[in-house]
DSSP file (Angstrom, degrees, kcal/mol; ACC not computed):
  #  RESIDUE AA STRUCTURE BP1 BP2  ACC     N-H-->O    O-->H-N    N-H-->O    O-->H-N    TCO  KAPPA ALPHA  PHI   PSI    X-CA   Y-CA   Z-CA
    1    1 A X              0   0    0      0, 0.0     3,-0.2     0, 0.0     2,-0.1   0.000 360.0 360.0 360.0 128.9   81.3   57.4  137.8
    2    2 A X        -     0   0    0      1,-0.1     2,-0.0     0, 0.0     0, 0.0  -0.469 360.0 -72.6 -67.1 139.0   83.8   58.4  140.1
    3    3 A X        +     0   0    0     -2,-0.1     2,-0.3     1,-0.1    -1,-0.1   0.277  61.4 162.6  21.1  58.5   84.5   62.2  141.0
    4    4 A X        -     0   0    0     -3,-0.2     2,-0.6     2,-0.0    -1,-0.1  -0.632  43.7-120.2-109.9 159.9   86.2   64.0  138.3
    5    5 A X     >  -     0   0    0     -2,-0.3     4,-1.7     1,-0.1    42,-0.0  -0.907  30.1-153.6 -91.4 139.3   86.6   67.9  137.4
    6    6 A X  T  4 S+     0   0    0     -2,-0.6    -1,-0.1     1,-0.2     6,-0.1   0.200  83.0  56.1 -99.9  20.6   84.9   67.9  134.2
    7    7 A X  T  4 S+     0   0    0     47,-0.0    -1,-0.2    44,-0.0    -2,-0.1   0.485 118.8  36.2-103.2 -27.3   86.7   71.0  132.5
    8    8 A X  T  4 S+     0   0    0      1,-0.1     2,-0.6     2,-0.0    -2,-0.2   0.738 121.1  43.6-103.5 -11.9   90.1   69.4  133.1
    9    9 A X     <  +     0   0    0     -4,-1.7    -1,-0.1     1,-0.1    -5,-0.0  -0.922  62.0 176.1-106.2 129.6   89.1   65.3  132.5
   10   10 A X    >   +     0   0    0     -2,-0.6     3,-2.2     2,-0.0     4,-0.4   0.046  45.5 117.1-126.5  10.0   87.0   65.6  129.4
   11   11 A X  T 3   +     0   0    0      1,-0.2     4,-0.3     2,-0.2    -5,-0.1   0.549  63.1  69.0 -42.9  -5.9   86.9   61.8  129.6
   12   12 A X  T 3  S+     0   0    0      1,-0.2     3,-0.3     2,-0.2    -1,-0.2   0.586  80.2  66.7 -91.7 -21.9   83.2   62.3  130.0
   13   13 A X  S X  S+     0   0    0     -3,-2.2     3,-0.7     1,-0.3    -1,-0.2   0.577  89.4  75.7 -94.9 -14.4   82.4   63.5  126.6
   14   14 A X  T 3  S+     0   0    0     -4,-0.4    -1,-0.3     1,-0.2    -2,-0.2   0.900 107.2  31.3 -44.5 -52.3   83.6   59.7  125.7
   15   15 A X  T 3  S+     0   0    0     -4,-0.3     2,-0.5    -3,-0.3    28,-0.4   0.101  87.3 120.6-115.8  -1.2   80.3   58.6  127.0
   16   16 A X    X   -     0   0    0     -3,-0.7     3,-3.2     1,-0.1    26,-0.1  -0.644  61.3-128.6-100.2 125.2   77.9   61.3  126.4
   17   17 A X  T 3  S+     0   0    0     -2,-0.5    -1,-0.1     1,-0.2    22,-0.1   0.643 102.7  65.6 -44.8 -24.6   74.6   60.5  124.2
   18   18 A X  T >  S+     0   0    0     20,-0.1     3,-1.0     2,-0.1     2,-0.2   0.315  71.7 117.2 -84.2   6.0   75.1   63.5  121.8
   19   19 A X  T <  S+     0   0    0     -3,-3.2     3,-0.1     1,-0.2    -5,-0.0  -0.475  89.3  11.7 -46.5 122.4   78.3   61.9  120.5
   20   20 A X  T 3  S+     0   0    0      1,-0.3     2,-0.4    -2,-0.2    -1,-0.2   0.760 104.8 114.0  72.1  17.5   77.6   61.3  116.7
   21   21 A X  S <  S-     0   0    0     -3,-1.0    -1,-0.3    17,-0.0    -3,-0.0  -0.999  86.8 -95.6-122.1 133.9   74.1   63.6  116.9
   22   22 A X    >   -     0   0    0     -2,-0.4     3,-0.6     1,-0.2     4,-0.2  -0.294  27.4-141.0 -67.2 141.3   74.5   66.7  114.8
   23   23 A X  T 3  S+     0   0    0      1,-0.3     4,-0.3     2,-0.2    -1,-0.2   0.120  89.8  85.0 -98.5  21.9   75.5   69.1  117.3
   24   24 A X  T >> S+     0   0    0      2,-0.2     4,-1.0     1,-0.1     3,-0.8   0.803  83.4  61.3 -82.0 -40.2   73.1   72.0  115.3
   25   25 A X  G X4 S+     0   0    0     -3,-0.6     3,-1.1     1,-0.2     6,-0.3   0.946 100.7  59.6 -63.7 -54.5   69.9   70.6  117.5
   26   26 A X  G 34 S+     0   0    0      1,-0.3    35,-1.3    -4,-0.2    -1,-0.2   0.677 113.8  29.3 -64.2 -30.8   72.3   71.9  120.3
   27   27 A X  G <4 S+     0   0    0     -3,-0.8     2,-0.3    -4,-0.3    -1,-0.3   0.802 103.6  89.0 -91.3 -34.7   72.4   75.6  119.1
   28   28 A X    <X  -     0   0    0     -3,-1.1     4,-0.8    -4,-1.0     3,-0.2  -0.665  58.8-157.9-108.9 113.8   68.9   75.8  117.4
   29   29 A X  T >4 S+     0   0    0     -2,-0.3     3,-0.5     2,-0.2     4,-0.4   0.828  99.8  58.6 -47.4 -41.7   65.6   76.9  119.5
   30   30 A X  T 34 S+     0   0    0      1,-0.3    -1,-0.2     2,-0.1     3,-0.2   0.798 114.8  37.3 -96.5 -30.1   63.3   75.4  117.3
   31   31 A X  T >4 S+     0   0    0     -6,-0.3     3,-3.8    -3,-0.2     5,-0.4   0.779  86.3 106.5 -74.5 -37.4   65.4   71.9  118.2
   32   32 A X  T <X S+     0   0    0     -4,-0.8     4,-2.1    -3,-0.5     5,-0.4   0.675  77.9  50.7 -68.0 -59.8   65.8   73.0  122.0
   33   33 A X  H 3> S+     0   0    0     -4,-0.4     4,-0.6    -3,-0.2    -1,-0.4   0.897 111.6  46.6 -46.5 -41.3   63.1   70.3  123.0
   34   34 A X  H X> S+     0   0    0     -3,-3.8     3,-3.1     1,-0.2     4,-0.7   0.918 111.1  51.7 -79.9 -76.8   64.9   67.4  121.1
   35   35 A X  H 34 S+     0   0    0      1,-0.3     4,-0.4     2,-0.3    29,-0.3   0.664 112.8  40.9 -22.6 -32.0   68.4   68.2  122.4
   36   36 A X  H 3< S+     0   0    0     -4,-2.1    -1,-0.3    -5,-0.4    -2,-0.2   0.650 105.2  67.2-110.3   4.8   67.5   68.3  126.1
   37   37 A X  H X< S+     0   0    0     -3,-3.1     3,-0.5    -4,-0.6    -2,-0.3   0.761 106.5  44.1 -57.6 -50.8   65.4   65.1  125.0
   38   38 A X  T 3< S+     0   0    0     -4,-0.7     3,-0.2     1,-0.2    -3,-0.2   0.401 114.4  50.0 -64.0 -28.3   69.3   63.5  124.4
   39   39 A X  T 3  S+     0   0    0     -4,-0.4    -1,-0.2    -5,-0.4    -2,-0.1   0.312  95.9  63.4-106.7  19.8   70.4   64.8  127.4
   40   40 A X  S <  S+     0   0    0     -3,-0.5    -1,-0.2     5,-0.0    -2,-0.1  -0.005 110.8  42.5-154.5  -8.7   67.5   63.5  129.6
   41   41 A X  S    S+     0   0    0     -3,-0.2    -2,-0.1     0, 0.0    -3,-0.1   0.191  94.2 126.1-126.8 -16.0   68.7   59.6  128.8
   42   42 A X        -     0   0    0      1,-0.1     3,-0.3    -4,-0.1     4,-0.1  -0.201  54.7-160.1 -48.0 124.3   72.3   61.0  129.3
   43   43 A X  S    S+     0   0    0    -28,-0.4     3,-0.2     1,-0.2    -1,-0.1   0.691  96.7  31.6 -80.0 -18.2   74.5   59.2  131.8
   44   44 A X  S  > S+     0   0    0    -29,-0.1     4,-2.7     2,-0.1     5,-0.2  -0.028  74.9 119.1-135.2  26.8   76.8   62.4  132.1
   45   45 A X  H  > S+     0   0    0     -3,-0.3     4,-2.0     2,-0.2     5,-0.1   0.825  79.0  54.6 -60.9 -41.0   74.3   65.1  131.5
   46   46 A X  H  > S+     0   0    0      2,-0.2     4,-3.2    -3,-0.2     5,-0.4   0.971 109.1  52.5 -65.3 -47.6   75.3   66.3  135.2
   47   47 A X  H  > S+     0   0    0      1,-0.2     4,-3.2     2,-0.2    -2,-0.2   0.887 111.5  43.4 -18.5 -66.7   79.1   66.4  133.8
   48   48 A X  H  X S+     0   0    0     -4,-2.7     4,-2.6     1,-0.3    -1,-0.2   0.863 108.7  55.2 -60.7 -50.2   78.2   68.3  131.1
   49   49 A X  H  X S+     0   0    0     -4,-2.0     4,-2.6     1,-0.2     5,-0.3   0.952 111.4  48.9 -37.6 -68.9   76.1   70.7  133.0
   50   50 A X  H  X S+     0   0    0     -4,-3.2     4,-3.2     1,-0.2     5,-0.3   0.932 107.4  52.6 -53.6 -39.4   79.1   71.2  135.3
   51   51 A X  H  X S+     0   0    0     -4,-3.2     4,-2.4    -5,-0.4    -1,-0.2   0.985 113.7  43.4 -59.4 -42.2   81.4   71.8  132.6
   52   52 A X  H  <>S+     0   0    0     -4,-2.6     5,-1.6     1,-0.2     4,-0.2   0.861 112.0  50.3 -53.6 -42.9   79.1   74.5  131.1
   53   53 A X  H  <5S+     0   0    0     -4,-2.6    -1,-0.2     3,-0.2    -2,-0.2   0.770 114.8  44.5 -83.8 -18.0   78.3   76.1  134.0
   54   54 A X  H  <5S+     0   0    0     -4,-3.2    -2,-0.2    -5,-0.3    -3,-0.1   0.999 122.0  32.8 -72.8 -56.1   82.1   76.4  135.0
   55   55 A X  T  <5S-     0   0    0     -4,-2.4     2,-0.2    -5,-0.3    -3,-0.1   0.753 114.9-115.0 -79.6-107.2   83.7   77.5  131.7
   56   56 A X  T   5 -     0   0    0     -4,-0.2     2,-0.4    -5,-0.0    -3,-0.2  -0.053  32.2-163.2-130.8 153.8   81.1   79.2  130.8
   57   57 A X      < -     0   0    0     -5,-1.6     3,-0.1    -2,-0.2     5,-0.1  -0.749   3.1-171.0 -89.5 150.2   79.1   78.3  128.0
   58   58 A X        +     0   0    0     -2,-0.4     2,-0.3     1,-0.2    -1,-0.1   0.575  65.5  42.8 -96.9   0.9   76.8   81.1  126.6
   59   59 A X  S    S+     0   0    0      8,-0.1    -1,-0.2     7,-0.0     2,-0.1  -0.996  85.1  18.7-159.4 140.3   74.9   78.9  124.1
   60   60 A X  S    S-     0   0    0     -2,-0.3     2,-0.5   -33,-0.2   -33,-0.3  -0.124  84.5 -54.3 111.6 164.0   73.4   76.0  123.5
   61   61 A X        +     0   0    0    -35,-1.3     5,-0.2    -2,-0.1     2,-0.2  -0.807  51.3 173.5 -76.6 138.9   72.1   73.4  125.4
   62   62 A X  S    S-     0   0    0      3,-1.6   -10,-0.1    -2,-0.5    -9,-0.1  -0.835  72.5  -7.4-141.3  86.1   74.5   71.7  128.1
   63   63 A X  S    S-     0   0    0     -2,-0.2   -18,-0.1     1,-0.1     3,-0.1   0.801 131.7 -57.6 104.4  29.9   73.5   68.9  130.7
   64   64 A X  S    S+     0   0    0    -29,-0.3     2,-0.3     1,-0.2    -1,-0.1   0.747 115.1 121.2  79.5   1.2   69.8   69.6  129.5
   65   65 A X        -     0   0    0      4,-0.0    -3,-1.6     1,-0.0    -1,-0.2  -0.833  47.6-156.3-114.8 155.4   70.1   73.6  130.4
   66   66 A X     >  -     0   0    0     -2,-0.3     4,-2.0    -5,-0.2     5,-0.3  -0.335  35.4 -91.1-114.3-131.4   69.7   76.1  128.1
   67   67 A X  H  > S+     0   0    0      1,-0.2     4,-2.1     2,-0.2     5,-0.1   0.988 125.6  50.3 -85.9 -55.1   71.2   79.6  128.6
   68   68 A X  H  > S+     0   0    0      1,-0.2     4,-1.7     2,-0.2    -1,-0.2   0.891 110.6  51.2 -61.7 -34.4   68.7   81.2  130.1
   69   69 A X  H  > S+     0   0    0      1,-0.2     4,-3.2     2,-0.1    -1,-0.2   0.965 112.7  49.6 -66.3 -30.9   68.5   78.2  132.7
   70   70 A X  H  X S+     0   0    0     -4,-2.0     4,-3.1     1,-0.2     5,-0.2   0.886 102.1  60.7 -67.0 -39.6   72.1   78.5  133.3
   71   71 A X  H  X S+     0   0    0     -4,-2.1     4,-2.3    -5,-0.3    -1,-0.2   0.823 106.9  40.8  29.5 -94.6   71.7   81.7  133.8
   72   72 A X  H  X S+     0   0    0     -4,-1.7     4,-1.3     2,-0.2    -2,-0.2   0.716 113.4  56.1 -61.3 -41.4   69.4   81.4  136.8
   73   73 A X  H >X S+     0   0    0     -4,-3.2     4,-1.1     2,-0.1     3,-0.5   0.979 110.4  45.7 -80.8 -38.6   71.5   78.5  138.2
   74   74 A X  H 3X S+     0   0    0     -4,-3.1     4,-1.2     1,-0.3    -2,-0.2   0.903 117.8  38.8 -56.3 -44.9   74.6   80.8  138.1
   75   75 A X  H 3X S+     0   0    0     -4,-2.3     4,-1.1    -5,-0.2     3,-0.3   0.936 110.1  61.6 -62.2 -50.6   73.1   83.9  139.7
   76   76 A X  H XX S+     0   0    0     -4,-1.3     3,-4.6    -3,-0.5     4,-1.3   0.984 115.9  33.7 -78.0 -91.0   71.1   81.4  142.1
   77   77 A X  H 3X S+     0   0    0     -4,-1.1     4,-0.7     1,-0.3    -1,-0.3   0.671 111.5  55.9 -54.9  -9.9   75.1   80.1  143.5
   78   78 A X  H 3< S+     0   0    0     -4,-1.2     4,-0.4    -5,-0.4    -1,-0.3   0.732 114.3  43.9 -87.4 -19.9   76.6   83.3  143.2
   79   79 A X  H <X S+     0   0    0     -3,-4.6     4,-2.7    -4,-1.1    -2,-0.2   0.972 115.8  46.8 -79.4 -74.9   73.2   84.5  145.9
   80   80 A X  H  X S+     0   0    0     -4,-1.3     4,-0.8     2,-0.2    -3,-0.2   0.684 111.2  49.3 -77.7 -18.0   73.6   81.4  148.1
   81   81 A X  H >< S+     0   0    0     -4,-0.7     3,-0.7     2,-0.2    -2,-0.1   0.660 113.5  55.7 -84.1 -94.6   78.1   81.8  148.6
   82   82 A X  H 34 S+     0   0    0     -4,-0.4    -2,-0.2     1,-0.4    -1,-0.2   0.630 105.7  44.6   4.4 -48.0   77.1   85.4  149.4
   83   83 A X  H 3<        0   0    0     -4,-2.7    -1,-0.4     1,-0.2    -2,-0.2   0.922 360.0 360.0 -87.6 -25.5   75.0   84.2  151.8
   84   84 A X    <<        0   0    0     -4,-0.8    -1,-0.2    -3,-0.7    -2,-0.2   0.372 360.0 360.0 -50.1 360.0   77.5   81.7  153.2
């Protein structure tokens, strides 16, 4: 898939495995393992990822992350432009 910004093309969400899967596994801890299970066969799991981590979402799993991993990656790039 070519380049896209994924918060302004949401053409991506066309394509994404958790289309038509109740989007409660996505919100739910006790699901957390099946939901990033769906995103782990995902062709646009990086997409998704991006989208989350730009906007931001505070919940759920997105691109296979859950909050607390996103979290870690956000803080993690906000460390390393600092350091550029």
């Amino acid at each position: 898939m070519e380049s896209i910004d994924p918060v302004s093309d949401l053409s991506w969400k066309e394509l994404a495995k958790c289309r038509g899967i109740d989007p409660s596994i996505f919100y739910d801890d006790i699901n957390a393992e099946e939901a990033k299970s769906v995103c782990e066969k995902c062709g646009v799991a990086a997409l998704c990822l991006a989208y989350a981590l730009r906007r931001p979402e505070d919940f759920g799993i997105w691109g296979g992350k859950d909050e607390r991993e996103r979290r870690k990656m956000r803080k993690f790039n906000a460390q390393a432009g600092e350091s550029a």
